[in-house]
N, C-alpha and C positions, 0 to 999 in steps of 0.2 A: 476512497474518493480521490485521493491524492495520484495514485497508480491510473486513475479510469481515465482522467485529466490529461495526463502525459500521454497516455497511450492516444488518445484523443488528439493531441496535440502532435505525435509523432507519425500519426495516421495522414494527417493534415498536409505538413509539411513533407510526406513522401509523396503525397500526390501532387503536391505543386512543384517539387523537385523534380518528378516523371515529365510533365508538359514544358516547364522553363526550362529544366535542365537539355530534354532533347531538343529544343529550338535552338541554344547557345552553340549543341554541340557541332552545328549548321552552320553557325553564323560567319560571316567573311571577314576572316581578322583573329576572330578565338578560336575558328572550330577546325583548322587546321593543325598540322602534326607536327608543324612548326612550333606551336604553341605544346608546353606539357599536358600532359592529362591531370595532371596534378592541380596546376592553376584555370585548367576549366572548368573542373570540379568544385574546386572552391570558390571560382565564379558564380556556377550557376546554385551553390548552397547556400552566397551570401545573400544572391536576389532572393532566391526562394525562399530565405528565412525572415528578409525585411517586406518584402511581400505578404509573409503570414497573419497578420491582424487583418488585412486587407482583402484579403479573398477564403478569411475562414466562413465566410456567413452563404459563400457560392457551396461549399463543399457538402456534400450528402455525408449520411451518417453512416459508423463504420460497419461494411455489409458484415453479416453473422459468420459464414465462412471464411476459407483461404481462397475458395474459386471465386466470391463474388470479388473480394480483393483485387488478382489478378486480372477480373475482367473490365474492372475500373481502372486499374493502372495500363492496363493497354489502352485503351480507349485514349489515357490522356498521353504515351505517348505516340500516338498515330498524328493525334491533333497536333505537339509538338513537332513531327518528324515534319507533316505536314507543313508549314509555318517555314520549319528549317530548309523545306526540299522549292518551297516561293521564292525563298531571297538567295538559293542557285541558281534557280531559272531567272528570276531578274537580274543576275550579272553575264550570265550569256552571252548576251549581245557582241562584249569588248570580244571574246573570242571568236565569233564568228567574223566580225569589221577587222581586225588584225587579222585575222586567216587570209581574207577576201584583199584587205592592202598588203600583207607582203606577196601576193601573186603580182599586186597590181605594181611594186616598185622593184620588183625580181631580188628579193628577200627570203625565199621561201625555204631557202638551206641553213639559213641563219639561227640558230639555239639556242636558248637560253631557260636557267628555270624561273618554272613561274610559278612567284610565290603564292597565287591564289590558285589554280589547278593542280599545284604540288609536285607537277612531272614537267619534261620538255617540252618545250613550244616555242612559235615561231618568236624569234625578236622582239619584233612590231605587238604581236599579244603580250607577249611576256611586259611590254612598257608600257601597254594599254593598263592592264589588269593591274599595275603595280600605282599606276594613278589613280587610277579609280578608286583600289581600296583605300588608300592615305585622302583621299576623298570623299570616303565613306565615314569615313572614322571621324574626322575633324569637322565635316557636316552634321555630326550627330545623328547621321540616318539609322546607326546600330541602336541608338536611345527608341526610333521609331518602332525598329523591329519587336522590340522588347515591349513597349507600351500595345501595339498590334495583338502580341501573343497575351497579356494581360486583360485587354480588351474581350480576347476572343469568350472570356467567361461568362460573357452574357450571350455568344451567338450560339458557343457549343458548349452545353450545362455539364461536368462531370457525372458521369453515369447514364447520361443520358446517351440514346441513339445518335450515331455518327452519319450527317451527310455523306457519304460516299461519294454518292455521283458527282454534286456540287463540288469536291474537291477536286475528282481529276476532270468535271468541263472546265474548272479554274484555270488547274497548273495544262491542259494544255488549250486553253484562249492566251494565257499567258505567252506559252512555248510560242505559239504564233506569233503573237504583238513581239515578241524578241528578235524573231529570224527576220520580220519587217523592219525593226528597227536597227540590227547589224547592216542591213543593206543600206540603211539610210546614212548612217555613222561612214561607212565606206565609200557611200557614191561619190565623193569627190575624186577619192584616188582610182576608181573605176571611170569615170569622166576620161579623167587625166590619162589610163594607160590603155582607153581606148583611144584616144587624139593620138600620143604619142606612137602605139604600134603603127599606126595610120601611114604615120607620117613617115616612121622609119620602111616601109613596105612599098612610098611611093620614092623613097632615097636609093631603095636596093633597085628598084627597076629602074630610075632614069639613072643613076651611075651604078652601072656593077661593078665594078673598079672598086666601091669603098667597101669594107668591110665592119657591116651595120649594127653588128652586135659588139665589135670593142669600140664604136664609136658611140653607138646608143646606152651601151648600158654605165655607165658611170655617170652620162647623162639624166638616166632614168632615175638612177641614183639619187641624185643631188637634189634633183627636180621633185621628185616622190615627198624625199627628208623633209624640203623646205614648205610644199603644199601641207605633208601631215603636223607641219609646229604652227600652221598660222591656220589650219581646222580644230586643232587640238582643244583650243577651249570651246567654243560651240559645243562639240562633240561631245567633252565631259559635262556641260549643264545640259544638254539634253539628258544625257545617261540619267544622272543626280534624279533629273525630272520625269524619268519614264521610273527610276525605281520609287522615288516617294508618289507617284501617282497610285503605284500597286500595293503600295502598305495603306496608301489613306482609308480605301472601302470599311476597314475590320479597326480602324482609329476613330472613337467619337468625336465629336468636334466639341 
């Protein structure tokens, strides 16, 4: 009785370790390589273990084979991967509006790594994306994400048939509303480095004498800096507010 229990019990908790644990391994802040594997693991063991009284009553019983196993534990983590592969596409945005303003304040040779895309990128993203996360964190929106994927046990039942479709019109309605929203995040420094070419293009034609790009660009420079620090907060509460808009749907109130 005692052996049927644990096995029961250990059944349990590998299936909610499949779904939470691959959402975590996603998440902006822990699922990075930055972060050890060591302490994401033990992350997503300690949710999933204080989670277990709480969603043993969603979990189906344990299938009689190794293949029904398997085919339950895929399932939950597609739903997880799922979940994890939402809250990329909901940080998007900073990298395409930093792509789009360092073209716009002639920044675009400028590197740096960025700790949330893990590789080089431009400046301007690389300080986008590094606010955002410290503004992800201290918002508590990773608390959302987390509540979201626990939620999701009443939408998508373990063992049960997987939306398919519904997931990928999701992530790309999603993909959409993001590449809308980059441009919206950057319209000012696109404003700004439309006015500005303008202007320097009607300077090169009434004086050809000055030479327009060592007089412009230091200009654009400065000009660029000082527009993106007095947009900068706007910019991050919109973000904050297009990301908790896309977790709320799968959050009960």
């Amino acid at each position: 009785m005692l052996s049927q229990l644990l096995t029961t019990d250990l059944y349990k908790l590998l299936l909610i370790l499949s779904r939470i644990g691959t959402a975590v391994m996603f998440l902006p802040g822990l699922g990075g390589t930055l972060v050890s594997a060591r302490s994401r693991l033990l992350t997503a063991l300690s949710i999933s273990f204080l989670l277990l009284p709480v969603l043993s009553p969603k979990i189906p019983a344990l299938p009689p084979g190794p293949a029904g196993l398997l085919l339950v534990m895929a399932g939950e983590v597609t739903v997880g991967l799922y979940f994890g592969l939402l809250t990329q596409v909901l940080m998007t945005p900073l990298s395409l509006a930093g792509s789009f303003i360092s073209y716009a304040v002639g920044m675009t040779n400028s590197f740096v790594y960025d700790n949330l895309s893990e590789q080089q990128s431009g400046i301007i993203t690389g300080f986008l994306n590094n606010v955002a996360l410290t503004l992800f964190l201290m918002s508590d929106l990773h608390h959302l994400v987390l509540r979201a994927v626990v939620a999701s046990y009443e939408l998508f039942r373990p063992g049960a048939a997987l939306p398919v479709g519904d997931f990928s019109q999701t992530l790309v309605h999603t993909l959409g509303q993001s590449f809308v929203l980059g441009m919206q995040l950057a319209a000012p420094l696109l404003v700004f480095a439309l006015v500005f070419n303008v202007a320097l293009g009607l300077i090169n034609r009434l004086v050809p004498q000055v030479n327009v790009f060592f007089v412009g660009m230091p200009l654009q420079l400065l000009a660029g800096a000082a527009i993106l620090m007095i947009a900068l907060p706007p910019m991050m509460a919109l973000f904050m507010h297009f990301i908790a808009n896309g977790l709320l749907p799968f959050v009960p109130e």
